[in-house]
C-alpha positions as CSV (number, residue, x, y, z in Angstrom):
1,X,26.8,-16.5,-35.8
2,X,24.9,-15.2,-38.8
3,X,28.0,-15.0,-41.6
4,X,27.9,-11.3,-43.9
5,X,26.1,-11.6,-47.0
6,X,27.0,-7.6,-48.1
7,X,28.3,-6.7,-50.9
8,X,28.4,-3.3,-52.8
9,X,29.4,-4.7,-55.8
10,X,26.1,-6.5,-56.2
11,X,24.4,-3.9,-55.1
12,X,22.2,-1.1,-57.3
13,X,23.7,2.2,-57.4
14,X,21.5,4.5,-54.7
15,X,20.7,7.9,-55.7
16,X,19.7,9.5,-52.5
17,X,16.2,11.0,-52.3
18,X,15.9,14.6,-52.0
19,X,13.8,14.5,-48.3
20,X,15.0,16.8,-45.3
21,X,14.3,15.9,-41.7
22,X,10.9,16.7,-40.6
23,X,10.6,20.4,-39.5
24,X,10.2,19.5,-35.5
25,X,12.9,17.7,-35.6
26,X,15.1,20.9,-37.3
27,X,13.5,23.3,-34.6
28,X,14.4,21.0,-32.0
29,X,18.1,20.6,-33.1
30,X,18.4,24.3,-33.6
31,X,17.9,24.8,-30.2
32,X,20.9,22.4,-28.8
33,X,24.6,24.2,-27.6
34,X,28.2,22.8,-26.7
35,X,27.2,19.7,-29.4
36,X,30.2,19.4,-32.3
37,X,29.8,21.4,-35.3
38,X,28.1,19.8,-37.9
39,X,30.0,18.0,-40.9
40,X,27.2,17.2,-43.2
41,X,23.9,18.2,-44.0
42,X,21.2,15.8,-43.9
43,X,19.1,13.8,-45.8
44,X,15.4,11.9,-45.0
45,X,14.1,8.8,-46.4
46,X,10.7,8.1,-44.4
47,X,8.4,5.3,-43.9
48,X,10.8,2.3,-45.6
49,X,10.0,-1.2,-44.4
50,X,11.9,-3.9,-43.3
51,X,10.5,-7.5,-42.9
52,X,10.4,-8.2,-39.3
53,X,11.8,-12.2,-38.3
54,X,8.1,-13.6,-39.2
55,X,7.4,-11.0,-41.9
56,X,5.8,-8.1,-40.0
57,X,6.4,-5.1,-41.4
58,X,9.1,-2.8,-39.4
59,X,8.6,0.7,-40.4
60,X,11.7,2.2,-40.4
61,X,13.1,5.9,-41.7
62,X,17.0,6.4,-42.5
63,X,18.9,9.5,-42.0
64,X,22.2,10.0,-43.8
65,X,24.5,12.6,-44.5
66,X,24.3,14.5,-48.0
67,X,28.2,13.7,-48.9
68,X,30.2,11.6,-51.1
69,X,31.7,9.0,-49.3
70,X,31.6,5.4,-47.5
71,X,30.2,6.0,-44.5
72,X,29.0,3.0,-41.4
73,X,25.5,2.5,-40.4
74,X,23.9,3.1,-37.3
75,X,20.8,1.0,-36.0
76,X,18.2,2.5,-33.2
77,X,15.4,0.7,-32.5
78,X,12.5,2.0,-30.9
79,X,9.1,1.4,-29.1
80,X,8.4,5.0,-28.4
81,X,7.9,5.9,-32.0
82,X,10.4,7.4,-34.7
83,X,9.2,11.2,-34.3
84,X,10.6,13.6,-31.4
85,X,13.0,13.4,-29.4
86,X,14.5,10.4,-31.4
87,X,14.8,11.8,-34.7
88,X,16.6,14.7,-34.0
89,X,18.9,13.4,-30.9
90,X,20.3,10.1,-33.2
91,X,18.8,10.4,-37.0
92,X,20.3,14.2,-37.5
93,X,22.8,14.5,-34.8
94,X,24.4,11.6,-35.9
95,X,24.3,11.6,-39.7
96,X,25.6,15.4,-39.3
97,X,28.6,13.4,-38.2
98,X,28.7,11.1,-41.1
99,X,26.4,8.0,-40.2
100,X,23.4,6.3,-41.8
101,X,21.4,5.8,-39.2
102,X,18.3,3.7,-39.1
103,X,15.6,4.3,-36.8
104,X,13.1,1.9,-37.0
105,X,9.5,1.2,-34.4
106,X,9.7,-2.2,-32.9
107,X,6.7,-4.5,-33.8
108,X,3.3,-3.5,-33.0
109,X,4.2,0.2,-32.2
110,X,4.3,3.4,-34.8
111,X,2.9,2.0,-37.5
112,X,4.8,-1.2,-37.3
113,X,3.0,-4.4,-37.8
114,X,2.8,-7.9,-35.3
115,X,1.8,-7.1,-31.8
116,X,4.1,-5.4,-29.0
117,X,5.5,-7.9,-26.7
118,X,8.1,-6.6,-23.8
119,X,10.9,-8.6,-24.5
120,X,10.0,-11.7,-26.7
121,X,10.5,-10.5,-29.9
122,X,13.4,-8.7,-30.4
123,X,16.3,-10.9,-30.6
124,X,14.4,-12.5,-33.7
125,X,13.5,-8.5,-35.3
126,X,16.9,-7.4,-34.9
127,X,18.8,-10.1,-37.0
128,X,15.8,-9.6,-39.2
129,X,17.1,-5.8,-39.3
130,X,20.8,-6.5,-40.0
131,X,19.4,-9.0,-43.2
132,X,17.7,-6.3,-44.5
133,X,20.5,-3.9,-44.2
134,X,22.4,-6.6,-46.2
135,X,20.5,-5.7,-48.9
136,X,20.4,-1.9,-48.6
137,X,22.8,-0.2,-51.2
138,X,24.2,2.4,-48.9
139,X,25.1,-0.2,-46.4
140,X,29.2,-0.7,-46.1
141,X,29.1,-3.5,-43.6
142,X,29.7,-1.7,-40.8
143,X,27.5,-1.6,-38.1
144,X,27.1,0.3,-34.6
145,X,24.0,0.5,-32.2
146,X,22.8,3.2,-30.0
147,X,20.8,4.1,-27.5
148,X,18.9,4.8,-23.8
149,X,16.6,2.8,-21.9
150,X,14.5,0.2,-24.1
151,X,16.5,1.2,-26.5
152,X,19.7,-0.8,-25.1
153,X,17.4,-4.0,-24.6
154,X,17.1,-4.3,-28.2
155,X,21.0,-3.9,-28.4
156,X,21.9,-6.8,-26.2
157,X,19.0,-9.0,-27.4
158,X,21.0,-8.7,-31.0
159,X,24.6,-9.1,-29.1
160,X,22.8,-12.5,-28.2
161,X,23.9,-13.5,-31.2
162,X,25.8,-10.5,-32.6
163,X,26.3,-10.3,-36.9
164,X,29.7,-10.3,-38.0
165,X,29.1,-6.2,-39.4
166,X,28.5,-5.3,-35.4
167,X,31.8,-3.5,-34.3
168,X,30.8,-1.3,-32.0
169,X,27.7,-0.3,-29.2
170,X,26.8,2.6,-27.3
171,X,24.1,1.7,-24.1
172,X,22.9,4.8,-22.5
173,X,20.5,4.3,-19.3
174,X,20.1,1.0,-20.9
175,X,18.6,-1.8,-19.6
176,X,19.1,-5.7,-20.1
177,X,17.0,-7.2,-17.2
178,X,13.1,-6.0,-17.1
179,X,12.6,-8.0,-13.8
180,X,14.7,-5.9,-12.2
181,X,12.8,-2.5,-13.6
182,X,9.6,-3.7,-12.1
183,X,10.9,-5.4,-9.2
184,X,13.6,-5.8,-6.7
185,X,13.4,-8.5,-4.1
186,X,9.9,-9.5,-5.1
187,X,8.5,-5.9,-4.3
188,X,6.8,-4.4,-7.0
189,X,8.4,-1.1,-8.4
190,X,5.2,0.5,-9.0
191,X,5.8,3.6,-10.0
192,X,8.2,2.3,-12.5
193,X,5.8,-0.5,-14.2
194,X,3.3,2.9,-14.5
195,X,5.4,5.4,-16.4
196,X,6.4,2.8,-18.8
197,X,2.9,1.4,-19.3
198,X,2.3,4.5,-19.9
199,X,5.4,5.4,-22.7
200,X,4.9,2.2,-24.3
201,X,1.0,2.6,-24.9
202,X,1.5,6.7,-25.9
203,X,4.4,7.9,-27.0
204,X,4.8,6.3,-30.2
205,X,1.4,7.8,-30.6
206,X,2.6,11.4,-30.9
207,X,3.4,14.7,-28.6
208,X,-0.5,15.7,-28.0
209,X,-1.3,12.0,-27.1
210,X,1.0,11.5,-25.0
211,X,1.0,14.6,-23.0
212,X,-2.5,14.3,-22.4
213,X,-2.1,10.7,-21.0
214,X,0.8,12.1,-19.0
215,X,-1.4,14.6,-17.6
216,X,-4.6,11.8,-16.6
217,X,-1.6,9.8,-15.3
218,X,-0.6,12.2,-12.8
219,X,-4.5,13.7,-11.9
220,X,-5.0,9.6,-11.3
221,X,-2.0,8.7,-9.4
222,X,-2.8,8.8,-6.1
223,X,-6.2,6.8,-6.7
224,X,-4.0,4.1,-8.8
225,X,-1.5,3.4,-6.3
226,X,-3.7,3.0,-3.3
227,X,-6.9,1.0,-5.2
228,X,-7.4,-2.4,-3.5
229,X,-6.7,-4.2,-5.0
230,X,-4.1,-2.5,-7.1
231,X,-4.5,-5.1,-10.5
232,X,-5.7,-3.5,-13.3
233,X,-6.2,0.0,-11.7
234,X,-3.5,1.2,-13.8
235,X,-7.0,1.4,-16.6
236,X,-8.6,4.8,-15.3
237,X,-5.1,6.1,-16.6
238,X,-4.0,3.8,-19.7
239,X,-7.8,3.9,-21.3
240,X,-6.9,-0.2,-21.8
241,X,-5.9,-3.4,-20.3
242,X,-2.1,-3.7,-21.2
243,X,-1.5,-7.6,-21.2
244,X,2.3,-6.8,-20.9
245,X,1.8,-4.7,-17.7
246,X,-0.5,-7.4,-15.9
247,X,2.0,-9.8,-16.9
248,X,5.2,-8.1,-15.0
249,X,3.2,-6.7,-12.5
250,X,1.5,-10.0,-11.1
251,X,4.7,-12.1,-11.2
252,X,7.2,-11.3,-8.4
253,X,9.4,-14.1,-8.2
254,X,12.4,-13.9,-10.6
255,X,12.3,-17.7,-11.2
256,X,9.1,-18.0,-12.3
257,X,8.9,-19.1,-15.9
258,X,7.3,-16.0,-16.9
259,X,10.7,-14.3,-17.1
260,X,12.8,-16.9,-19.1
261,X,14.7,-15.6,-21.5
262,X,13.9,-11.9,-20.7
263,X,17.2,-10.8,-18.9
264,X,19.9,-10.3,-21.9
265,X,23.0,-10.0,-19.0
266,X,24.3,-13.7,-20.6
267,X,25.0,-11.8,-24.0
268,X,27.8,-9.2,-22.4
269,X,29.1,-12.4,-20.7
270,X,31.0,-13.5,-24.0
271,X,30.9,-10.7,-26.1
272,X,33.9,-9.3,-27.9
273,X,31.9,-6.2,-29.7
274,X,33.7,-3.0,-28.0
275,X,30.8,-1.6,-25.8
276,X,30.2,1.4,-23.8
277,X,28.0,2.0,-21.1
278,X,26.7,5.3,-20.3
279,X,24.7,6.0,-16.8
280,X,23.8,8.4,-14.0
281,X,24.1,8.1,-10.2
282,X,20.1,8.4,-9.9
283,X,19.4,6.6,-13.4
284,X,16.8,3.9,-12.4
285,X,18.7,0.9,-14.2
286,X,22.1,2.3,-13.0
287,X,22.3,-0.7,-10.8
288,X,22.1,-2.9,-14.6
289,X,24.4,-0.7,-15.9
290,X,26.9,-1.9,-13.4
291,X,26.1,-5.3,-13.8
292,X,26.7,-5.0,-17.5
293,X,29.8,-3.4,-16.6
294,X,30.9,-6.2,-14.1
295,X,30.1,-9.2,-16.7
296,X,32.0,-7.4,-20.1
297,X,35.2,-6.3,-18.1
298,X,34.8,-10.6,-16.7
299,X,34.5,-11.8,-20.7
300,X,37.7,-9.3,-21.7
301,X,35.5,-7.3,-23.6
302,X,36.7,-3.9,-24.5
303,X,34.8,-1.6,-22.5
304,X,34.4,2.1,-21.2
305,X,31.6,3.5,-18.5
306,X,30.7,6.5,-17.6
307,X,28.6,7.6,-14.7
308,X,27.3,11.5,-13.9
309,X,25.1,13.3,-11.7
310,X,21.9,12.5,-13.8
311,X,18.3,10.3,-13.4
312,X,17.4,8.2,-16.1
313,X,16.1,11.4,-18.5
314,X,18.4,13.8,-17.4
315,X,21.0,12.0,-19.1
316,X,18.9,12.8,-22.5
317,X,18.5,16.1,-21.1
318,X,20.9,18.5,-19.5
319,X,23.3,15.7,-19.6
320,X,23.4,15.2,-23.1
321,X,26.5,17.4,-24.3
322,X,28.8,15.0,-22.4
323,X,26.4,11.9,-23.0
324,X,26.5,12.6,-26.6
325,X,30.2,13.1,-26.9
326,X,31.1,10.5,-25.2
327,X,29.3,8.1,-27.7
328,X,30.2,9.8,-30.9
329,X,33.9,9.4,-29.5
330,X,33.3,5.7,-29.3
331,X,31.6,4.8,-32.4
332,X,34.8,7.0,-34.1
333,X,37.0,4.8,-32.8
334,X,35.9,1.8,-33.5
335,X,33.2,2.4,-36.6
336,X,35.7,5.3,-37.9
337,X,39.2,4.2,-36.8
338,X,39.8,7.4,-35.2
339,X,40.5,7.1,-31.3
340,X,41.6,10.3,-30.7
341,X,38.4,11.5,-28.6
342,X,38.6,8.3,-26.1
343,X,39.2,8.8,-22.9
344,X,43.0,7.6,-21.6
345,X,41.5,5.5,-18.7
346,X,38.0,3.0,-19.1
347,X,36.0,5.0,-16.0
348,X,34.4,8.4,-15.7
349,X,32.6,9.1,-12.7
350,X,31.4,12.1,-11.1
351,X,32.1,12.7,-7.8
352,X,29.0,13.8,-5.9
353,X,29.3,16.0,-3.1
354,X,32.2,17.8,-4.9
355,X,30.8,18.4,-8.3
356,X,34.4,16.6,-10.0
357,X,34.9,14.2,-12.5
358,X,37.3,11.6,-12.0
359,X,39.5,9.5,-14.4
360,X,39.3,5.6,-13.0
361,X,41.0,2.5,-14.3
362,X,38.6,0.1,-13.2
363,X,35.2,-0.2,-10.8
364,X,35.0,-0.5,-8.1
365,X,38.6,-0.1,-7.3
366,X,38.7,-2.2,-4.2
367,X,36.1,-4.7,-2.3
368,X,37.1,-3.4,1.2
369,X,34.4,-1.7,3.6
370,X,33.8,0.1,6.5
371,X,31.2,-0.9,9.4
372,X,29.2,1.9,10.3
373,X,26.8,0.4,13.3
374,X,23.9,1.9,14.3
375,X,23.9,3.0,18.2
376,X,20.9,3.2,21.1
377,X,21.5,7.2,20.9
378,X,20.8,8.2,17.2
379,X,24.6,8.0,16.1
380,X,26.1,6.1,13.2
381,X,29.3,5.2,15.0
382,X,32.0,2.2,14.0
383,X,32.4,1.3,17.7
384,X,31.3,-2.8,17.3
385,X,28.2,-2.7,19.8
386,X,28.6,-4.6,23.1
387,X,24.7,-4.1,24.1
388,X,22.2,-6.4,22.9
389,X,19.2,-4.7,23.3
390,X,17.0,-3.8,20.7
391,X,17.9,-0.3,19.4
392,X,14.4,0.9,18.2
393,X,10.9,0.4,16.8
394,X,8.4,2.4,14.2
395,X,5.1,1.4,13.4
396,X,4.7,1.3,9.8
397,X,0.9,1.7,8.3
398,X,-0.5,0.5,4.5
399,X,-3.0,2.8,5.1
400,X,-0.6,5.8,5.6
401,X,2.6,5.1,4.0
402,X,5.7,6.2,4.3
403,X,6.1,8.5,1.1
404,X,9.1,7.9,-1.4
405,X,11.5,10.9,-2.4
406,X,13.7,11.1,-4.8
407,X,16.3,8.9,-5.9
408,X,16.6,6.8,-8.8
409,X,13.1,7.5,-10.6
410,X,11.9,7.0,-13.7
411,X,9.7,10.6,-12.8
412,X,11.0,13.8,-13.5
413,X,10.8,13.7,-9.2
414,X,13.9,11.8,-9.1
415,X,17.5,12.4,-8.0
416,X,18.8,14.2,-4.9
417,X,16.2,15.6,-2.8
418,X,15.7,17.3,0.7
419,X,15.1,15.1,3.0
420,X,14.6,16.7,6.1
421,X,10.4,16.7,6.0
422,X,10.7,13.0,5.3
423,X,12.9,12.1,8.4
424,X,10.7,14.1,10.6
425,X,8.4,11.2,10.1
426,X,7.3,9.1,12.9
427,X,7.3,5.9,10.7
428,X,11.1,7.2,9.4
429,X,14.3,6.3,11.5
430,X,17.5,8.2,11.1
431,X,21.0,7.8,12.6
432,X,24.0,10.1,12.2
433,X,27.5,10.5,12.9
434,X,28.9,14.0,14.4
435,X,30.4,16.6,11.9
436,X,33.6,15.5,9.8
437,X,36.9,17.1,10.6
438,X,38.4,15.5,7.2
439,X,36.4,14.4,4.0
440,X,35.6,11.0,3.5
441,X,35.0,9.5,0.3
442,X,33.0,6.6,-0.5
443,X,33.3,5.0,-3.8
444,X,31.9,1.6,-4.9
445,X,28.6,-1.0,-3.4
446,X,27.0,0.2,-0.3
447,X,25.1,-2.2,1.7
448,X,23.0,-2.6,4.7
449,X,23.3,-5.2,7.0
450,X,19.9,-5.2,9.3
451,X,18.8,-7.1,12.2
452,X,14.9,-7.0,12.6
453,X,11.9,-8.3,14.0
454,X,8.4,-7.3,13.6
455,X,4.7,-8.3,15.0
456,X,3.1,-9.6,12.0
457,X,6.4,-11.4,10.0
458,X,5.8,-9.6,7.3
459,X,7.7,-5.8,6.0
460,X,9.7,-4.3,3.4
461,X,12.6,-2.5,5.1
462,X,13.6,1.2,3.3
463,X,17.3,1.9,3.6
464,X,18.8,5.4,2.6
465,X,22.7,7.1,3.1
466,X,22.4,10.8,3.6
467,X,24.5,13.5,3.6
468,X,23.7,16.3,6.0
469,X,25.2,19.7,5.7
470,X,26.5,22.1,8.2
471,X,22.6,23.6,8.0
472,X,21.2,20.6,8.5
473,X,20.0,19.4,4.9
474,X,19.8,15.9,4.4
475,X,20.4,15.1,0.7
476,X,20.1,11.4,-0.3
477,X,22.8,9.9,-2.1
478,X,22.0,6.2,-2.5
479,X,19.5,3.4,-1.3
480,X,17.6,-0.1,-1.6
481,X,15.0,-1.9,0.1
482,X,14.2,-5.3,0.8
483,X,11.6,-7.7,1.6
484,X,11.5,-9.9,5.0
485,X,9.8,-12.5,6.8
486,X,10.5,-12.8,10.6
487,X,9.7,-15.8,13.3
488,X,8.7,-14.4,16.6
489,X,10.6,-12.1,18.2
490,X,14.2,-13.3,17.3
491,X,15.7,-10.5,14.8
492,X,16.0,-11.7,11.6
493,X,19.0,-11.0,9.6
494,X,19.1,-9.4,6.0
495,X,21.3,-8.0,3.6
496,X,19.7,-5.0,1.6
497,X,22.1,-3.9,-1.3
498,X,22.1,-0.1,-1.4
499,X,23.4,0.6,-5.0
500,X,26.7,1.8,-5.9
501,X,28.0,6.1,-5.5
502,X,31.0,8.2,-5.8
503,X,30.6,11.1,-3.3
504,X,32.7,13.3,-1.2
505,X,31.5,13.9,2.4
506,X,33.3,17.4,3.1
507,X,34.4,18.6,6.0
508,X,31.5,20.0,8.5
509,X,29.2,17.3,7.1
510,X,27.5,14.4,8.6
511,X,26.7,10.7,7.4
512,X,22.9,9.6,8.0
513,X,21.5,6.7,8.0
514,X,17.7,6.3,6.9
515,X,15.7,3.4,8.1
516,X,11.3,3.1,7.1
517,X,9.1,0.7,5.9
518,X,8.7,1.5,2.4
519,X,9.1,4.4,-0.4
520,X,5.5,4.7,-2.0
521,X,4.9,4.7,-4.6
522,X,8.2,3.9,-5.8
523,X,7.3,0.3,-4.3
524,X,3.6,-0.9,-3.7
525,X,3.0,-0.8,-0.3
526,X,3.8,-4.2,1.5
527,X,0.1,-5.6,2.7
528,X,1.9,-6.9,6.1
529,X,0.0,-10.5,5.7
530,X,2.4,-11.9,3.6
531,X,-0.7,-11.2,0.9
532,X,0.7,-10.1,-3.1
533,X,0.5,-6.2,-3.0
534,X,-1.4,-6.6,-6.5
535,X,-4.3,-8.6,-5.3
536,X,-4.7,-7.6,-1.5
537,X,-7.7,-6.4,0.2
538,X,-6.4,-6.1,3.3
539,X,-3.6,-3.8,4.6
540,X,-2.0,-4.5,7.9
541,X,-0.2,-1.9,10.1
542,X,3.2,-4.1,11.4
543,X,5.5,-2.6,13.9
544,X,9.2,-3.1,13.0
545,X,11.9,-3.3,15.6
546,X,15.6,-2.4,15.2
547,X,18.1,-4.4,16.6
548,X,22.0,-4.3,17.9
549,X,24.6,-5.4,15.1
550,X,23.0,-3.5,12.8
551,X,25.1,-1.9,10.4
552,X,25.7,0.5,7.5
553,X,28.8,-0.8,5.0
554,X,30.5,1.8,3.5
555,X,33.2,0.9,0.3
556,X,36.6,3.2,1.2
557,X,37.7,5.7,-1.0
558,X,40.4,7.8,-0.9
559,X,40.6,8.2,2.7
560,X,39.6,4.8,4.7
561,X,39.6,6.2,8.5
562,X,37.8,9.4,8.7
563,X,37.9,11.6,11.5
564,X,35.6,13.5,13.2
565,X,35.2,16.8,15.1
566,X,34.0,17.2,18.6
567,X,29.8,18.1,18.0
568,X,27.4,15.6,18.9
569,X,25.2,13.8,16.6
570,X,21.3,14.6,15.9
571,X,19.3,12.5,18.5
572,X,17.4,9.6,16.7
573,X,13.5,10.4,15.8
């Protein structure tokens, strides 16, 4: 560990320049409600550079509040450039509150020099950061980090190896593991790898740059995710070859060297820096947030989560009131000494379905699970099955894929969507349980536990929980997929985690299950050959058969046993 070289003594006295924030930024923070009033007006000092680990310059601008006083730096560092909606969210919102706060562009993006690289560089860049800071007048030793998405990477890649001045950080949405953002069980998440090729090459750019990329992206789409083969298509959109984005999106395999070193989830397994973790039930890295969750509260590391009803920009968005308070709260308390915003428990979720929070002392609260099998007549029932025939089959066609909807996207498409259209599908399988008599709540991992066969050996398998309501909307509340390879026509068995949710099924409601072949373009399409979905050529419909023993596993929550009403379920499509 790096030992503090500060020292304000030996540092020149810092007459702060006379800058204000630039004027987008001020328009866009006039526009903000139910944020704490603001204790300081605020100064600008643009365009400063710090020497990045192999001397690269790191341009970086530092907010701070116009008062006399000591007051604890903030670092946020950035790929998507230091202008809007970054300046305004942590520069003035936070040095209103009494911060410095240092927003600085990673290398190789706005204006910084050295060349972008995912993940490789920013262990090295942000103990370059910290030195520098060192050496910065205004600096009191103190040190918090901040921030969403990317902007957590760089966090843990410094809590690799965190500087004696770190006391306290803040992840929101923030991610630790890019293998798991573009893929999950060796399926590409295509969608995701193309909205953040897509941020990483623009937005640090600037607004008009960016939208209009935005907008190419999304006349292109439909061509991009169907080209055969689908490497390098992503170029109509970008204008470029992205080395990066070939890179993640031709390596499936977790254990392939490509990715050593690029998950960061060692660092929260023996860190002592007080850390909170900030995420939303359709957030696309919620699922990391959890695991970073899992692995401090392991390490005894003093830790605080909270989880609403938000995707991963949401959060930023009409989210950010409690997002933004709960941070400030925690860097108080431990940049600040001042506890008296945290929480009295660790855990905040919201409770979906009933539109609550609730106060938690851990999570999960308990491993234990329900069974929920699927039966030959469309019901989810938790009757074990005595029949061993197979239950059903769909055909499932590359050529005509079964459509993704909602969920947790990285597109302003995501979160909780109607699924009704979707389940009228003849490639989409649904079983349901009758109407509930008493709520049931489910709280903690769900998981799917599949038995399947198919003609050509090779599928991804779509898995959904829904919540139907007494008109018969089916709203999805959480889901996974998997990829399998099957021998013949023996079923074989796998295990398809299904994320984590908090959610109240009330009474008149049903639980549905939701069983396809895919979610595109949220996942590139399977090829059915047992082909990579980058480089095939050739798309193979594969039929994929259902079998007995097949079950949904629900965590129990409040209630364990529900009970049900007299109706009969929905008939299986």
């Amino acid at each position: 560990m790096t030992s503090s070289t500060h020292d304000a003594a030996l540092n020149p006295v810092w007459t702060p320049p006379s800058g204000k924030p630039p004027l987008s930024s001020r328009m866009m923070r006039a526009i903000w409600r139910n944020l704490p009033a603001k204790r300081h007006e605020v100064g600008w000092e643009p365009g400063l550079v710090c020497p990045a680990a192999d001397g690269s310059p790191l341009i970086t601008d530092h907010y701070f509040p116009r008062a006399e006083g000591d007051f604890p730096t903030l670092v946020v560092r950035s790929p998507y450039g230091r202008g809007l909606p970054w300046s305004p969210m942590y520069g003035m919102l936070f040095a209103e509150q009494g911060f410095h706060v240092v927003l600085q562009s990673c290398r190789g993006t706005g204006g910084s020099g050295g060349q972008f690289d995912l993940w490789r560089n920013e262990a090295a860049d942000g103990q370059a950061t910290v030195s520098w800071l060192r050496e910065q007048p205004w600096f009191n030793g103190t040190l918090g980090t901040v921030g969403p998405s990317y902007l957590g990477y760089v966090q843990w890649a410094l809590a690799l190896d965190p500087p004696p001045e770190l006391k306290a950080m803040v992840m929101q949405v923030g991610l630790h593991d890019p293998y798991a953002l573009f893929h999950t069980d060796g399926a590409l998440r295509l969608e995701n790898a193309l909205l953040v090729g897509l941020g990483m090459a623009y937005q640090h750019r600037g607004m008009a740059p960016f939208v209009r990329a935005t907008l190419r992206l999304q006349r292109r789409m439909r061509a991009i995710v169907i080209a055969k083969p689908l490497r390098k298509a992503y170029m109509s959109a970008l204008g470029r070859e992205v080395p990066w984005l070939d890179g993640v999106m031709t390596h499936p395999d977790a254990n392939d060297p490509y990715w050593a070193g690029a998950s960061l989830g060692e660092a929260a397994e023996r860190l002592s820096v007080p850390t909170s973790l900030i995420t939303g039930w359709h957030d696309a890295l919620v699922d990391q947030t959890f695991e970073q969750y899992g692995r401090l509260r392991q390490a005894g590391c003093e830790t605080a989560l909270l989880v609403g009803p938000w995707t991963h920009t949401s959060a930023l968005q009409q989210g950010w009131p409690e997002v933004f308070a709960e941070t400030l709260a925690w860097l108080r308390a431990h940049l600040c000494g001042d506890r008296s915003g945290l929480r009295p428990t660790g855990v905040r979720v919201h409770i979906g379905g009933e539109n609550v929070w609730q106060d938690l002392d851990d999570w999960p609260l308990s491993p234990a699970a329900t069974s929920w099998f699927a039966a030959p007549d469309g019901q989810v029932t938790q009757q074990v099955p005595t029949d061993i025939t197979p239950l059903t089959s769909f055909r499932y066609d590359p050529a005509a894929p079964t459509p993704s909807l909602g969920g947790p996207l990285l597109s302003r498409t995501a979160g909780p969507r109607d699924n009704s259209a979707l389940e009228a599908r003849e490639d989409v399988v649904t079983f349901t349980g009758p109407p509930l008599s008493e709520p049931v709540d489910v709280l903690g991992p769900v998981f799917a536990r599949l038995r399947i066969s198919t003609d050509t050996g090779y599928t991804d398998v779509f898995t959904r929980l829904c919540d139907v309501d007494a008109q018969g909307r089916s709203t999805n509340v959480c889901d996974g997929l998997a990829q399998l390879t099957t021998v013949g026509q023996a079923p074989s068995e796998v295990t398809v985690p299904m994320s984590f949710t908090a959610y109240r099924f009330a009474v008149g409601h049903r639980i549905r299950w939701q069983i396809s072949g895919g979610a595109h373009p949220r996942y590139a399409r399977n090829p059915g050959t047992g082909e990579s979905s980058v480089d095939a050529e050739t798309f193979t419909p594969v039929r994929i058969t259902l079998h007995t023993g097949s079950a949904l596993m629900l965590p129990r929550g409040a209630q364990a046993e529900p009970a049900f009403g007299d109706q009969q379920p929905d008939a299986q499509r």
